[in-house]
C-alpha positions in Angstrom: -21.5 70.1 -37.0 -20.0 73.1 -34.6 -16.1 72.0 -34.4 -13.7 73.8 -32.0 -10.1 72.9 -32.8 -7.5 73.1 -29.4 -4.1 73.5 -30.2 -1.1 75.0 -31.9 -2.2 77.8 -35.2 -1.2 80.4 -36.5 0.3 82.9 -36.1 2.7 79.7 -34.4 5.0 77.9 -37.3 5.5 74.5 -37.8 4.1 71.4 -39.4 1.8 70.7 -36.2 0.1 74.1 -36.4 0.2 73.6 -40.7 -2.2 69.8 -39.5 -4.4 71.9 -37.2 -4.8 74.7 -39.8 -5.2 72.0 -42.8 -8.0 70.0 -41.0 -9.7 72.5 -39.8 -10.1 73.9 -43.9 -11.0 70.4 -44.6 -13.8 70.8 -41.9 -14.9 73.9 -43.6 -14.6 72.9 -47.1 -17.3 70.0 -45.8 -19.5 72.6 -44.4 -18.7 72.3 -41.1 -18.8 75.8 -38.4 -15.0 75.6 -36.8 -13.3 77.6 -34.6 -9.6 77.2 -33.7 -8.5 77.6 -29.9 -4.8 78.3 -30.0 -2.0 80.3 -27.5 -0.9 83.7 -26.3 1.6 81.8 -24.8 2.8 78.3 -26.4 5.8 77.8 -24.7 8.0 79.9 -22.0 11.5 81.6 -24.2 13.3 78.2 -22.5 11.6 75.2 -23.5 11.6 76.5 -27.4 15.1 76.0 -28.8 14.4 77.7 -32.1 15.4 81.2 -33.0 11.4 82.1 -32.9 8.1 80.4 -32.1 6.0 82.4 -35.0 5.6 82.7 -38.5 6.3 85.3 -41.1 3.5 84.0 -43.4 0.6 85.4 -43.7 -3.0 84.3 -42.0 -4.9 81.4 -43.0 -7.5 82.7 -45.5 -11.4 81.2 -44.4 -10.5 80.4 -40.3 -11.5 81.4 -37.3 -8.6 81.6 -35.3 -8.8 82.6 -31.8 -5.5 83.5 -29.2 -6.8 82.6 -26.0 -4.8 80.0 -24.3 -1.9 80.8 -21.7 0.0 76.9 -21.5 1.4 78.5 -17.9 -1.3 79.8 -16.5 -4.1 77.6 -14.6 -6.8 80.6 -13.7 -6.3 81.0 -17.9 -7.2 77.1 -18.3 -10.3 77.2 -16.1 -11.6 80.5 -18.1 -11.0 79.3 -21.5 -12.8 75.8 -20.6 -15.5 77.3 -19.6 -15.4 79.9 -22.9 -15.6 76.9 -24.8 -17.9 75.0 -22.9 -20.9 77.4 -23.4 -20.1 77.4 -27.2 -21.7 73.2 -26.7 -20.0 72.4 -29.9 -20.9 69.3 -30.9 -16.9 68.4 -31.3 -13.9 69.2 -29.5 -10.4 68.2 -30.3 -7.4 68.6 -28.7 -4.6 68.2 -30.9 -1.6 67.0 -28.4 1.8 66.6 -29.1 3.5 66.7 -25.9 3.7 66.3 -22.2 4.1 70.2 -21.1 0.3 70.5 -22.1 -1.5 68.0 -21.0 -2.4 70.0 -17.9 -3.6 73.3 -19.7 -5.7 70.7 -22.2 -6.7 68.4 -19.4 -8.3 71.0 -17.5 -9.9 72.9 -20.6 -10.9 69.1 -21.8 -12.9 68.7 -18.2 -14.4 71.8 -18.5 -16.1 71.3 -21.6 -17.2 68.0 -20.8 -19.1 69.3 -17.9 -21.9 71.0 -20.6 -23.0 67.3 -21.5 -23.2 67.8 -24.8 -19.4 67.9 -26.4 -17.7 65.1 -28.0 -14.2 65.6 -26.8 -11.4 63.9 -28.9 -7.8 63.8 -28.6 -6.0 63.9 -32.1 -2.4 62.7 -30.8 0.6 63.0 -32.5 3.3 62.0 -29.7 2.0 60.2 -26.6 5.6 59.8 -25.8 7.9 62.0 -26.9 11.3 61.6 -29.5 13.3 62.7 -26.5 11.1 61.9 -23.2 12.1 63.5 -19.2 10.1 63.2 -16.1 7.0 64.9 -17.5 6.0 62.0 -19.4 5.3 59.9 -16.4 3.9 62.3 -14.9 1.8 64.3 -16.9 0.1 62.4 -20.0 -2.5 60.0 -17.6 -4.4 63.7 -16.2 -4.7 64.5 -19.6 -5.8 61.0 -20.9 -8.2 60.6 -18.4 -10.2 63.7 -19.3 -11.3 62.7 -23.1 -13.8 60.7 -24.4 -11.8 58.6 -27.6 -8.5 58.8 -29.4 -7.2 59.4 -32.8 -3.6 58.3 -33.6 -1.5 59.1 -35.9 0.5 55.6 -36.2 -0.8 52.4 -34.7 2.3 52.7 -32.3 1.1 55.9 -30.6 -2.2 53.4 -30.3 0.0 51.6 -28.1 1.5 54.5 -25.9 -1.7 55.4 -25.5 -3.2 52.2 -23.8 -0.2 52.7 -21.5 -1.7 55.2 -20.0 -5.5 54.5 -20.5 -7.1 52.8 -17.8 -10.8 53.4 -19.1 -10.4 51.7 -22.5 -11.6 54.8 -24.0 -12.6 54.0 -27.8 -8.8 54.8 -30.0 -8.6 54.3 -33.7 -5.3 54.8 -36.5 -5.7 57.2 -39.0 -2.5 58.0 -40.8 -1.2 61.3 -41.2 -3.1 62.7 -44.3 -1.0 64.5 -47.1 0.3 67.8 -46.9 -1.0 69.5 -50.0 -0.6 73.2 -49.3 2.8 73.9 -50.1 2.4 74.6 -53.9 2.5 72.7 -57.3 4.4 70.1 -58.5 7.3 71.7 -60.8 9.8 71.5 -63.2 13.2 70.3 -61.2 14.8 72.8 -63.5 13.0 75.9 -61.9 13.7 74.4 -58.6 17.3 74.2 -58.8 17.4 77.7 -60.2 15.3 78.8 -57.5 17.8 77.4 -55.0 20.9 78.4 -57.0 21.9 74.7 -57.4 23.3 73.3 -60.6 21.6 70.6 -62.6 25.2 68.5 -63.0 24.0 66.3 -59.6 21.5 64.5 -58.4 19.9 65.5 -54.6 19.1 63.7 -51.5 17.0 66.1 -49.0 17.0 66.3 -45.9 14.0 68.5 -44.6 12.9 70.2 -40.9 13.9 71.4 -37.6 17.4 69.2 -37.1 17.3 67.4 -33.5 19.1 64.7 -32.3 16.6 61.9 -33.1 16.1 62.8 -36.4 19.5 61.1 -37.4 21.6 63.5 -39.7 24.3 62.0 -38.4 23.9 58.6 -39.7 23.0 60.1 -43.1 26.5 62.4 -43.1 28.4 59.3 -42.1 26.4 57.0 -44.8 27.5 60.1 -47.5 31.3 59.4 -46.5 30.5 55.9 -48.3 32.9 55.7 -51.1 29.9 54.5 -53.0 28.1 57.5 -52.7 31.7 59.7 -53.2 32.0 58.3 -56.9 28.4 59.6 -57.3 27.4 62.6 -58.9 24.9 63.0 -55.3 24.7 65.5 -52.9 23.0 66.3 -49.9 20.4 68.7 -49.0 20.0 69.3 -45.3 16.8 72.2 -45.6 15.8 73.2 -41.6 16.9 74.7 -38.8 19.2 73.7 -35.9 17.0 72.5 -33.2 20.7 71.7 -31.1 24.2 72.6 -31.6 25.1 73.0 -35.1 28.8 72.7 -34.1 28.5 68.9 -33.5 27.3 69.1 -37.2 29.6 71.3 -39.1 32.7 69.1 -37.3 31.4 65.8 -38.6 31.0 66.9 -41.9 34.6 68.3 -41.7 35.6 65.0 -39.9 34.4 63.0 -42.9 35.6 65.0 -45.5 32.2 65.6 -47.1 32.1 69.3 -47.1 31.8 69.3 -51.0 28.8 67.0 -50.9 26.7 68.7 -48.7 24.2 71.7 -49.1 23.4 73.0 -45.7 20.3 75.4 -45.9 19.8 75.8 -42.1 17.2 78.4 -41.9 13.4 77.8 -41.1 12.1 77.3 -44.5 9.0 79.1 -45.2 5.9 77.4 -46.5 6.1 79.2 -50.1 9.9 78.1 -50.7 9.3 74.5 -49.2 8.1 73.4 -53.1 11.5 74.2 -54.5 13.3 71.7 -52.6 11.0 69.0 -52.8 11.2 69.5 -56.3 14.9 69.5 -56.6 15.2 66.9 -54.4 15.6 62.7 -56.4 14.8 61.0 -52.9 13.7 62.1 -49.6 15.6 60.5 -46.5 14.4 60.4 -43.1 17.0 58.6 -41.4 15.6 58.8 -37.6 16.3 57.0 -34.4 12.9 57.1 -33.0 9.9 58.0 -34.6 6.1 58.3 -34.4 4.9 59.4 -37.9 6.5 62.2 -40.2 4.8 65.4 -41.6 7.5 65.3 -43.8 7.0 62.1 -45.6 3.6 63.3 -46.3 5.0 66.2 -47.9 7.6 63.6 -50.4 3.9 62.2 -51.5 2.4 65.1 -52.5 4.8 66.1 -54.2 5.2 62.4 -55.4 9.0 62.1 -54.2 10.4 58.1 -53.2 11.2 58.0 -49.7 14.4 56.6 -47.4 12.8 55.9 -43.7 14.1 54.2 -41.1 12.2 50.7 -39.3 11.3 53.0 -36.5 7.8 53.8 -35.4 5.2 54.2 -37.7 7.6 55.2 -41.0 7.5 51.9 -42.3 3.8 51.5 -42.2 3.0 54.6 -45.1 6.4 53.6 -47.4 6.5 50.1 -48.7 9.6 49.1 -49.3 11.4 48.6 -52.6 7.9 50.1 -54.1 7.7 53.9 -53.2 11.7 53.9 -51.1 13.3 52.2 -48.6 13.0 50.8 -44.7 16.5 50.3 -43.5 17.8 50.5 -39.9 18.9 53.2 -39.0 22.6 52.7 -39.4 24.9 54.2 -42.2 25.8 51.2 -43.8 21.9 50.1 -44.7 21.4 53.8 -45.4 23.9 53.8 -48.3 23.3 51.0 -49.4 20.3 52.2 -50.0 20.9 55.6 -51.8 23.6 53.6 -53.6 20.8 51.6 -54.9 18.9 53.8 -55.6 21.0 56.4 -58.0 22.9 53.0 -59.6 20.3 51.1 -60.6 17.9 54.0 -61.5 15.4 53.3 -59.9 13.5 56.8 -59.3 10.8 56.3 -62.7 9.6 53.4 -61.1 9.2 55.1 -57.5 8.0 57.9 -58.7 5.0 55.8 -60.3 4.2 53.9 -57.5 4.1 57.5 -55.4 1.3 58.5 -57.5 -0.6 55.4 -56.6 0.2 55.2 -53.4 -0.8 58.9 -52.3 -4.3 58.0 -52.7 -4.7 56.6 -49.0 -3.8 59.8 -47.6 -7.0 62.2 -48.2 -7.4 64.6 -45.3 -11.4 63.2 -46.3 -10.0 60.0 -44.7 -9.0 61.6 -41.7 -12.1 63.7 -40.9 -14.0 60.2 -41.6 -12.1 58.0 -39.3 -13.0 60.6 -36.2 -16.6 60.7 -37.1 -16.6 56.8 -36.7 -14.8 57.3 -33.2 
């Protein structure tokens, strides 16, 4: 098939471009012709609240990768629909993560439609976002009424979807597949050294951008668990601020955990990501509100147990008591469960079950599941 991919890529970071560029080389790697449609401008300097929108790494080997899109600019939207359009791919998808583009993709999405002869899919990751304004009423239906089917991430974004779907437009699940570009499996020995830890503690990790719903909070507060102080255990928190880092540093100061904690709040790039996963006994993911996590599907590959919270889809990929934990996300259940975890040694037997598990998660499985759409 001819594929054209719509959505965040390099040179953009971040673990949505990392999907887009990842299925796109499994599309290849099948034998597929892609294309990748992606931004001069993703975002205007005030919606992003990192330090930078782009990437220091370097190009996707193998990928066509075209910088065409202007998210601000309507006579832009119109001209790259139509670009597209005349390719008559036999498949388009929009990957969508958020209310500020659904009018650039929905006008791009109606263009192409118009040559009679594109499938036009919408791969969503959020239909509703962590941390939802106005937009979200108001934007998401122009968008969901200008494709033909729907592939979600976790069966709840199935549901946000239908909110807005008044068609009945064909959706289907397909979990988020692996992420299995970040390196090799390796010793925890070389890891620590590589982050200049010391091998006299075991490590919780905490990994990507740090916003409110993501719920370091309740995992500092469940660390000030006198449980967890007797333990030889600390905390990796590996991302950068997202908010104020104050409110952060206080609370750790506040609960007297400052010698349990490893802050590492820089944007981690994709060749260092394999140390800390390495390092790292458990991976927690203690968040509020939830769709699905890249990160857990990083914790498989690299065949890590897993802390989630019952939010969202998280509970549906990490069975509990077999691979990690569901808990609420409180900090009592929270410790409890690290407590558990580091008393009654129960990594061997995670671990194991990881390796099984992992096997649902082929990008194979993903590509499949939109062909049947």
């Amino acid at each position: 098939m001819k594929i054209i991919i719509v959505g965040t890529a390099y040179p953009y970071r971040g673990g949505l471009a990392t999907f887009n560029e990842r299925l796109a080389t499994e599309y290849v790697n099948q034998g597929h012709e892609v294309e990748m449609y992606t931004f001069t401008l993703q975002y205007p300097g005030f919606l992003f609240p990192g330090k930078t929108q782009f990437t220091t790494d370097p190009a996707p080997e193998n990928l066509v990768i075209r910088r065409k899109i202007n998210s601000c600019n309507p006579f832009n939207w119109l001209k790259v629909g139509r670009e597209i359009a005349k390719k008559k791919a036999d498949l388009v998808i929009f990957a969508y993560w958020m209310s500020f583009m659904a009018p650039c993709f929905g006008t791009i999405a109606r263009k192409v439609r118009k040559n009679g002869c594109s499938k036009v899919i919408a791969l969503v990751h959020n239909m509703i976002p962590h941390e939802p304004n106005i937009l979200d009423k108001l934007f998401p239906p122009y968008f969901v009424k200008s494709v033909d089917g729907f592939v979600a991430l976790s069966k709840s974004v199935v549901d946000d979807i239908s909110k807005f779907d008044r068609r009945n437009c064909p959706k289907t699940f397909a979990p988020h597949p692996i992420y299995d570009h970040y390196g090799e499996i390796t010793s925890r020995e070389e890891a620590l050294r590589q982050l200049n830890l010391t091998g006299d503690y075991r490590y919780v990790l905490f990994f990507g951008f740090i916003r409110a719903y993501k719920g370091l909070d309740l995992l500092l507060q469940a660390f000030a668990d006198e449980r967890l102080k007797s333990q030889n255990v600390k905390l990796i928190v590996a991302g950068e601020f997202y908010e104020d880092e104050q409110h952060y540093q206080e609370l750790i100061d506040q609960l007297k955990i400052r010698d349990k904690v490893v802050l590492h709040t820089d944007f981690i790039p994709n060749e260092r990501v394999k140390y800390y996963f390495n390092a790292a006994d458990i991976v927690a993911q203690p968040y509020k509100t939830a769709t699905q996590s890249g990160v857990t599907q990083i914790a498989f590959h690299f065949e890590k147990p897993m802390l989630v919270t019952n939010v969202g889809g998280l509970a549906e990929i990490v069975p509990h008591q077999k691979i990690g934990y569901v808990v609420e996300p409180n900090p009592r259940q929270i410790a409890d469960a690290i407590a558990d975890f580091f008393v009654n040694n129960r990594k061997e037997s995670f671990e194991s079950n990881v390796k099984e598990e992992k096997k649902k998660y082929a990008w194979s499985r993903m590509t499949e599941a939109i062909e049947r759409l």
